[in-house]
Backbone bond lengths (Angstrom), bond angles and torsions (degrees), N, CA, C in turn:
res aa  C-N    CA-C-N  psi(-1)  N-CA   C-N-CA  omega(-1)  CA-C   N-CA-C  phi
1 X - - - 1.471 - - 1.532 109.32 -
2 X 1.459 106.99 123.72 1.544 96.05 176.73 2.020 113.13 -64.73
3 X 1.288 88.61 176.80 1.950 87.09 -179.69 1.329 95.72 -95.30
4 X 1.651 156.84 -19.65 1.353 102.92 139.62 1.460 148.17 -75.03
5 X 1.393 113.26 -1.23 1.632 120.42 169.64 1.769 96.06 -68.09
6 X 1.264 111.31 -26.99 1.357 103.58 -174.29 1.471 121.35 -92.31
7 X 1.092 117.82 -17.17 1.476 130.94 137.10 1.380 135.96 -34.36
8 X 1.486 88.84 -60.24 1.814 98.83 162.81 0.905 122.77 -66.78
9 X 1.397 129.34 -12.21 1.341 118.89 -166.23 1.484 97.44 -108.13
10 X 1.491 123.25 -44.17 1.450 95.59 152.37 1.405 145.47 -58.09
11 X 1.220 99.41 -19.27 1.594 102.47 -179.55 1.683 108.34 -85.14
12 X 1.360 111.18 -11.86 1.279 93.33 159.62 1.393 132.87 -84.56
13 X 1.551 99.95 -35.82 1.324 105.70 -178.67 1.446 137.72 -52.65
14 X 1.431 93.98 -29.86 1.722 120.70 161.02 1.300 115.65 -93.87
15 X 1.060 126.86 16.91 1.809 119.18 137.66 1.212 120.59 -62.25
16 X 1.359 111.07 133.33 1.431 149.02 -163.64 1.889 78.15 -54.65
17 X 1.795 105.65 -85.72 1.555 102.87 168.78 1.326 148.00 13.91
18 X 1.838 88.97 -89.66 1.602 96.23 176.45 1.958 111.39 -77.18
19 X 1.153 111.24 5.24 1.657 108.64 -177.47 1.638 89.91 -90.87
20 X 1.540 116.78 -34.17 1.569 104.91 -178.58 1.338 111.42 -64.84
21 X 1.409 96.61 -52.07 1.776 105.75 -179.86 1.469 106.54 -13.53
22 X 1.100 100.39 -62.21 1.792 129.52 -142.90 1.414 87.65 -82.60
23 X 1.118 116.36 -60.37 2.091 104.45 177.33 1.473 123.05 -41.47
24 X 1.572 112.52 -46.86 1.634 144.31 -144.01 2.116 77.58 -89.07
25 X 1.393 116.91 -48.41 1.744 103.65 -150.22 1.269 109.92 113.85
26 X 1.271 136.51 -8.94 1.361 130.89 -147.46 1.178 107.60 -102.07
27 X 1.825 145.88 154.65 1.229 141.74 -133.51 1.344 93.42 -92.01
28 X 1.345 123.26 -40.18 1.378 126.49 -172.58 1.834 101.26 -178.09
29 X 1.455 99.09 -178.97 1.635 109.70 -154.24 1.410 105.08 -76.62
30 X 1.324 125.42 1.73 1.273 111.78 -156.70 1.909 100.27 -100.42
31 X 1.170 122.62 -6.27 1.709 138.21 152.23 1.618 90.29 -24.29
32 X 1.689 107.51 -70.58 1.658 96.51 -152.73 1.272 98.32 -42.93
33 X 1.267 132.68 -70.24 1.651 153.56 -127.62 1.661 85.59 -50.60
34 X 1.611 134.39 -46.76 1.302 144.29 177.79 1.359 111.52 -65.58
35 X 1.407 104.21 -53.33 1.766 99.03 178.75 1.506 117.88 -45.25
36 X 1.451 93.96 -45.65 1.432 117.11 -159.21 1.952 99.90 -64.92
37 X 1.051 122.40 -44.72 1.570 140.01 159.74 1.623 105.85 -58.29
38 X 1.164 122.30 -45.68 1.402 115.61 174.28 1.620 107.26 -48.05
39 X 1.350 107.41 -68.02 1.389 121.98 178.30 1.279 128.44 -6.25
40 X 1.905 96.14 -65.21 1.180 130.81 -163.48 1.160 104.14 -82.49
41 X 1.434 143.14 -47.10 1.524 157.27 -157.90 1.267 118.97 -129.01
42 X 1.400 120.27 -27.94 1.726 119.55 150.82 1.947 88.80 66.60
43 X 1.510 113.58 50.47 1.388 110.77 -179.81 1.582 112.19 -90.33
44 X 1.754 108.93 6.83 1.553 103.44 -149.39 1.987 73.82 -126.91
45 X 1.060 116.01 125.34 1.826 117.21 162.11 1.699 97.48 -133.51
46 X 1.371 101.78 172.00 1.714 128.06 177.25 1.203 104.09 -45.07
47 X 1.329 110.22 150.79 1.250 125.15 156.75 2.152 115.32 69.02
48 X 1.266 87.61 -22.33 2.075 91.99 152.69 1.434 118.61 -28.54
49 X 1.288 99.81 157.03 1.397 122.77 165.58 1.442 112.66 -135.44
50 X 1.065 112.70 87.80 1.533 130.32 162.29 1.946 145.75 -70.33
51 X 0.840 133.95 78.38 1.394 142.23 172.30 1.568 117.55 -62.41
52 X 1.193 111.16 86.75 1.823 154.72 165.41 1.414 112.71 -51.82
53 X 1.784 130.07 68.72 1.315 125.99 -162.90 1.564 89.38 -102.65
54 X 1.746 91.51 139.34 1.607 100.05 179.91 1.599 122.22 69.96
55 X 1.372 105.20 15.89 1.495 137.80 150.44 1.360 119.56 -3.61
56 X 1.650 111.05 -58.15 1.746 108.36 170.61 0.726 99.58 -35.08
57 X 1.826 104.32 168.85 1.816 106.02 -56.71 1.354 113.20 -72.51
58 X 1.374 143.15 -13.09 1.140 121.38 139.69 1.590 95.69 169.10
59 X 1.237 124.45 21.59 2.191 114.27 -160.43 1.663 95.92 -65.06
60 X 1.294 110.76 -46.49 1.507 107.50 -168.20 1.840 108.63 -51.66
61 X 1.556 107.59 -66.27 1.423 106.51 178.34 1.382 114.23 -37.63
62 X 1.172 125.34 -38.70 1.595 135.99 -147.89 1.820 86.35 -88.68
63 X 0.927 122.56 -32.32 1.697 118.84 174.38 1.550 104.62 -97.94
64 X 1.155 125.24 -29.71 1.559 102.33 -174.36 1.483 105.14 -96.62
65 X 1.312 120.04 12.20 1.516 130.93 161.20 1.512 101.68 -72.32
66 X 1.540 108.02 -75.77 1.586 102.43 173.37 1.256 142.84 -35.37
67 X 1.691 105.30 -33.92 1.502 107.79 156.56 1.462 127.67 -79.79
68 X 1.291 110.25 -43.05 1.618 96.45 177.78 1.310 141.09 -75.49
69 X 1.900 99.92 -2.61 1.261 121.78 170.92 1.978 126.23 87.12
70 X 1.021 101.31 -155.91 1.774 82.88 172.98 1.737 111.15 -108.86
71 X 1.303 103.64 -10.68 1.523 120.32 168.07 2.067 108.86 -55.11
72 X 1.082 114.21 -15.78 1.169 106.55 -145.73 1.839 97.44 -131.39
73 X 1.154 126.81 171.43 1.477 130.20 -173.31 1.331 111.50 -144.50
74 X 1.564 92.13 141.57 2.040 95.53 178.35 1.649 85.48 -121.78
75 X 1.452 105.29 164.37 1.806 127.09 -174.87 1.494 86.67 -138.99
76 X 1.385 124.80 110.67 1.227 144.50 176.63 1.736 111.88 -88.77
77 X 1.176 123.04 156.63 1.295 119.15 -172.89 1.759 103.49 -158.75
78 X 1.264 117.19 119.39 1.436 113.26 173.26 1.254 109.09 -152.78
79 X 1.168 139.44 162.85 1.907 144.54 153.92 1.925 97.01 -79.15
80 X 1.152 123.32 -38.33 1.402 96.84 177.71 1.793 98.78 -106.26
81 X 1.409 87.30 -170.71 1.979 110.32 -161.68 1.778 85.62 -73.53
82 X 1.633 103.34 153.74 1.366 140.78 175.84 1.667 85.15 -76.78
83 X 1.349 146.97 128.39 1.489 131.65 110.00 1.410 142.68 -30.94
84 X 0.799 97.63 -39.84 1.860 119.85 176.32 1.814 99.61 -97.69
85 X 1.792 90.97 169.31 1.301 112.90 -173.73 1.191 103.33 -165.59
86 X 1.578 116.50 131.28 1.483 129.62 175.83 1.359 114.55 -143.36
87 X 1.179 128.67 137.56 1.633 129.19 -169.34 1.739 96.08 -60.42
88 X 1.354 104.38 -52.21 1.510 90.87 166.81 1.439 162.84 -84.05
89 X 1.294 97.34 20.77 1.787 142.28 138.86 1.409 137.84 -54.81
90 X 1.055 123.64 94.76 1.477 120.99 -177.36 1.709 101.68 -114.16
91 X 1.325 123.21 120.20 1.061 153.33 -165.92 1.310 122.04 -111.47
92 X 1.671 119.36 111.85 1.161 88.76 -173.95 1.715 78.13 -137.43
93 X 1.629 100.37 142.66 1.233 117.36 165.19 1.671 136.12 -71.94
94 X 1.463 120.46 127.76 2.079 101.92 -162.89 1.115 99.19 166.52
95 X 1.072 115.00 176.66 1.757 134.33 173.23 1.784 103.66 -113.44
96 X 1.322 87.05 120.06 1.587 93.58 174.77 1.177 123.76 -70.47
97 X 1.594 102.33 -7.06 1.863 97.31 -178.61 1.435 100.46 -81.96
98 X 1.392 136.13 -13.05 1.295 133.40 169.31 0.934 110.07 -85.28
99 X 1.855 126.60 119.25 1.353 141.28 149.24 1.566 127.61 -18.35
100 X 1.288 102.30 -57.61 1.707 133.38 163.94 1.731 94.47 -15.56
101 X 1.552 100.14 -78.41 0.996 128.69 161.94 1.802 140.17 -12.01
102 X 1.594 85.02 -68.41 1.827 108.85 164.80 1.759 106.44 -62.33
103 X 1.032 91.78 -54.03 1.659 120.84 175.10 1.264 100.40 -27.50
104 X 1.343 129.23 -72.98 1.363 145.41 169.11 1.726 111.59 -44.44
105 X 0.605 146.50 -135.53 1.640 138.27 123.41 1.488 88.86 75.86
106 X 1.645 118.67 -68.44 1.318 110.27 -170.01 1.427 119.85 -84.21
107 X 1.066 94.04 -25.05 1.980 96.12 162.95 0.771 131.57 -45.86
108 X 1.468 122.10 -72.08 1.431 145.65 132.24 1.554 106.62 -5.42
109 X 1.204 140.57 -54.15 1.240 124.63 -167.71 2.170 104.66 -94.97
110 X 0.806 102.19 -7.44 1.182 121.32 -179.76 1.391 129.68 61.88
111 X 1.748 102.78 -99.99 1.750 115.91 163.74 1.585 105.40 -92.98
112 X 1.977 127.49 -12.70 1.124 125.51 -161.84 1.568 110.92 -71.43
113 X 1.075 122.58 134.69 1.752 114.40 160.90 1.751 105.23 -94.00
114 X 1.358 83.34 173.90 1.555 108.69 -177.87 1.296 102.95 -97.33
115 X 1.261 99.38 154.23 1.832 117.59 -166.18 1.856 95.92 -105.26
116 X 1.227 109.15 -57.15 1.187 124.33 161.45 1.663 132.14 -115.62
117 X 0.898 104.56 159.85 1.967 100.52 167.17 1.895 109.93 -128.60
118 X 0.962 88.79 89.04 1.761 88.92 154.40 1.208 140.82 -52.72
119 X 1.624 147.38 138.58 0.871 152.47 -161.63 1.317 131.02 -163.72
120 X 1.312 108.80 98.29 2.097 125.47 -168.16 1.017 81.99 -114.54
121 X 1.167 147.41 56.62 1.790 115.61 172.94 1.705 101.44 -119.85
122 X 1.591 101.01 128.96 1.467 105.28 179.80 1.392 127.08 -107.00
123 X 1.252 172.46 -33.86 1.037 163.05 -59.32 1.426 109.26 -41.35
124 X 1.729 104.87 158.01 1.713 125.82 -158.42 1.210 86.37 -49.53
125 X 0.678 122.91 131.05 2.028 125.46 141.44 1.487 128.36 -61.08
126 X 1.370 113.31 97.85 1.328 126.33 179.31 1.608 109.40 -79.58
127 X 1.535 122.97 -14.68 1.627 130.87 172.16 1.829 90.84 67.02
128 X 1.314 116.93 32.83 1.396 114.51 158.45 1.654 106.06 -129.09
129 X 1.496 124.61 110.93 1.404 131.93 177.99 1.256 105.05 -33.15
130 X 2.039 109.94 -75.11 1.355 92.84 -169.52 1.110 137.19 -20.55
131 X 1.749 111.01 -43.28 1.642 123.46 -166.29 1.423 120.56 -57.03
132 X 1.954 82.14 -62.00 1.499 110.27 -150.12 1.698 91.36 -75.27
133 X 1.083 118.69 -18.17 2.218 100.47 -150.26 2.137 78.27 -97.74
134 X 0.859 113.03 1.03 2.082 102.01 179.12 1.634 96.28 -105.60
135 X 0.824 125.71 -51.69 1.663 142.38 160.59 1.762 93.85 -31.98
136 X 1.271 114.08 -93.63 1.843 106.76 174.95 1.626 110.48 -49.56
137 X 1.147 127.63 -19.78 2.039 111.95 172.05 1.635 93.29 -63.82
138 X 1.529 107.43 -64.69 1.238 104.94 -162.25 1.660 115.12 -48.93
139 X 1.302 113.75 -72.23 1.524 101.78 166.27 1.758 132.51 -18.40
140 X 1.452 95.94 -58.64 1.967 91.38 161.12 1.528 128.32 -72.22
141 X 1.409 99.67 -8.53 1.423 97.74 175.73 1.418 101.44 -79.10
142 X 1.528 121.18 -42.09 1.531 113.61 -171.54 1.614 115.70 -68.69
143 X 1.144 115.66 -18.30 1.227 136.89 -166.16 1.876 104.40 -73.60
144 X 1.643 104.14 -35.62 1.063 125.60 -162.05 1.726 77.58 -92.03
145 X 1.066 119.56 -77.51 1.510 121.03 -158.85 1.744 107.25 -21.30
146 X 1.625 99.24 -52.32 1.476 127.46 -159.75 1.749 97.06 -46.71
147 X 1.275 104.39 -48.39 1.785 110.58 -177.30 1.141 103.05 -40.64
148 X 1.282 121.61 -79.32 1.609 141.00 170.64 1.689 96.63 7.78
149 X 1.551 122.06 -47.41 1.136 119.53 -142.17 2.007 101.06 -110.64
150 X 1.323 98.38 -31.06 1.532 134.95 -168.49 1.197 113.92 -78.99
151 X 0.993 130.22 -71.94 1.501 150.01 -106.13 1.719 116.29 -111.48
152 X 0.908 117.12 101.17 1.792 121.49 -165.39 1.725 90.89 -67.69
153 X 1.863 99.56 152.36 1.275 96.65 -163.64 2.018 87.76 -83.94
154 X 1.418 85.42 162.45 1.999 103.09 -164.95 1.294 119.79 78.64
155 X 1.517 116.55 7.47 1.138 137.95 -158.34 2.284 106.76 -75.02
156 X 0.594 102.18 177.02 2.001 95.32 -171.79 1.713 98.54 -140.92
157 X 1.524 111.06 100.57 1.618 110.46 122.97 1.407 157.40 -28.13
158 X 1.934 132.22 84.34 1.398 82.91 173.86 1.499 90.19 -134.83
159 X 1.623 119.29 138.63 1.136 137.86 -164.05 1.678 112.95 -127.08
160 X 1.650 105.18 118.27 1.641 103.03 -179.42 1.445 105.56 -78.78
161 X 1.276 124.86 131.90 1.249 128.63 163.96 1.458 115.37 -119.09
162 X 1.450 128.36 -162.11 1.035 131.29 -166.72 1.500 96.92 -147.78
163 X 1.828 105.13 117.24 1.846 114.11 -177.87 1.735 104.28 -66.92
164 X 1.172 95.76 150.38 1.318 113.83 170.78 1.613 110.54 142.56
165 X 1.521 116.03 -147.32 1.574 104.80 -170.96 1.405 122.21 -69.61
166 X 1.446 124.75 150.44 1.610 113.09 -178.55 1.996 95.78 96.86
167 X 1.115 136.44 -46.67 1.386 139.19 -171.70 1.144 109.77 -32.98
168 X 1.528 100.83 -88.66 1.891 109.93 172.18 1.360 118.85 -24.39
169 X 1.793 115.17 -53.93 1.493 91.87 -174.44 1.590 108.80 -89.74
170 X 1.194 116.07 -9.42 1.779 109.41 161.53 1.489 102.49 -50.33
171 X 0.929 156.25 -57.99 1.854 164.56 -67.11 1.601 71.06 -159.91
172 X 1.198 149.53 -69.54 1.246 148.75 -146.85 1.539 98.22 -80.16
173 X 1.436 120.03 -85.05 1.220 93.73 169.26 1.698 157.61 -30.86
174 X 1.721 93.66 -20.80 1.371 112.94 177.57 1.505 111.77 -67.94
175 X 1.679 113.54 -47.38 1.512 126.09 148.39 1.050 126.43 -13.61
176 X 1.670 110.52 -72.56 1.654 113.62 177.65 1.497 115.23 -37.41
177 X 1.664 102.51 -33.64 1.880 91.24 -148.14 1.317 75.16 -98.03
178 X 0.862 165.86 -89.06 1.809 162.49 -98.69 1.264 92.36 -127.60
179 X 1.476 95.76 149.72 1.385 118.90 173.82 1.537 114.98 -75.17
180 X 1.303 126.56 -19.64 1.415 130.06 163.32 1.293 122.35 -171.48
181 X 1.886 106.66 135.19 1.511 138.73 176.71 1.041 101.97 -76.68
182 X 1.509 133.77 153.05 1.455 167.12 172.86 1.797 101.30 -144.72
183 X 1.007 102.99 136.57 1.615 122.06 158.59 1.538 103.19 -109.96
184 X 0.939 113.27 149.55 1.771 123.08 175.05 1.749 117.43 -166.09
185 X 1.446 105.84 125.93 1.441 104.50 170.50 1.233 119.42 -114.73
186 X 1.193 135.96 97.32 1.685 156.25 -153.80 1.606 90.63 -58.13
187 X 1.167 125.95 148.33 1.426 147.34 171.01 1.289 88.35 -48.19
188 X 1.533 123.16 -62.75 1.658 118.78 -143.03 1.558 90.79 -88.21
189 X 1.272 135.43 4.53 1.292 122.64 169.41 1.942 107.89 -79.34
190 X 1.562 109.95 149.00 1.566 98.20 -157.90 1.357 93.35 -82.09
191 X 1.619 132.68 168.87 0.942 143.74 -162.88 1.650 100.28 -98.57
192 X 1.193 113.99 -16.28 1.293 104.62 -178.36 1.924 118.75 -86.85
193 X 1.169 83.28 -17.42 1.739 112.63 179.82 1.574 102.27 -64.03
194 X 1.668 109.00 156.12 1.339 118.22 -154.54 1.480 84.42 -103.91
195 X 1.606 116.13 -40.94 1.162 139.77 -166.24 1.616 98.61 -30.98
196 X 1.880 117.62 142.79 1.300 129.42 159.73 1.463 96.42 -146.01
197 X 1.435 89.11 160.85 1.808 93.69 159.87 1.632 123.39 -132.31
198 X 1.698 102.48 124.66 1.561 99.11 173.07 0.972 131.09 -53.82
199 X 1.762 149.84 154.01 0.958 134.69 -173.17 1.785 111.99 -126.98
200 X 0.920 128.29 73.87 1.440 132.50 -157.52 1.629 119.49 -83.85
201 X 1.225 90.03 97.92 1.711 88.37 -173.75 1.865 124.64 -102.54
202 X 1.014 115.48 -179.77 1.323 112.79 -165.77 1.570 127.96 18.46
203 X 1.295 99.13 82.31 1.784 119.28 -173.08 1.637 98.32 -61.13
204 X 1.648 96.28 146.24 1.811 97.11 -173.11 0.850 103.32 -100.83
205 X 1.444 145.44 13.35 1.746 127.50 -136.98 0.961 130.56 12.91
């Protein structure tokens, strides 16, 4: 193991976070970063129907299950396996950049729309900006596209991306469609991280 993989791995292990994770049940640390947005914006209520992109291993579902109750449904989406399992979870395994994919996803949800659309999804990290910060537009752009198809009108966006070039006019376009943007960086998101998440509320169709 090199000594910074070994770094990381202590420095994760002693996050405040992942030690809650691990008390609470929860798939992993990245739940707070949502709770913590729940808190603040209260975008998640009973009886929702929610679509969970980039789902591994599962903290978000596993909290926006608890809030929306058993009245209510999440549509999960990841390339790797769910950890968790809830009757009111529908999971489907794939790459979202394949249609095939979406294709699936929308079947499955049928005549239902989405109340919200969630969005953790990062691309690999190559630790080169150029790469990685167009790699995260694109991901929120698809994320955004996906509404288009999803999304009940008044409906709420919130998508982690990564600041840098391409942002602003992501952030602008996000404008057009919803009646209002929020930026927000959750406590439990790390400070060293580029990572934010938009917060897109009342979708216009």
């Amino acid at each position: 193991m090199s000594k910074s993989s070994a770094q990381w791995k202590q420095d994760h292990f002693n996050d405040t976070y992942v030690q809650q994770a691990q008390q609470q049940g929860y798939a992993s640390r990245a739940v707070f970063k949502l709770k913590q947005i729940q808190q603040k914006d209260k975008i998640l209520k009973s009886s929702m129907t929610v679509i969970d992109l980039g789902a591994a291993p599962g903290g978000w579902c596993q909290y926006t299950a608890e809030v929306i109750g058993d009245t209510g449904r999440i549509f999960a989406l990841d390339l790797l396996p769910l950890q968790i399992s809830d009757k009111n979870i529908y999971f489907l395994q794939g790459d979202f950049h394949e249609q095939a994919v979406v294709d699936e996803l929308l079947l499955e949800m049928g005549s239902r729309k989405a109340d919200v659309v969630l969005s953790d999804m990062a691309p690999n990290l190559s630790g080169v900006k150029a790469i990685d910060i167009p790699k995260s537009i694109y991901l929120a752009e698809l994320a955004f596209d996906l509404c288009g198809q999803v999304l009940t009108k008044q409906g709420t966006l919130l998508v982690k991306v990564f600041q840098g070039e391409g942002f602003d006019s992501l952030v602008k376009t996000l404008r057009q469609a919803f009646g209002q943007v929020s930026i927000r960086k959750p406590q439990a998101s790390s400070a060293k991280s580029k990572e934010i998440y938009l917060l897109a509320k009342n979708y216009k169709l």
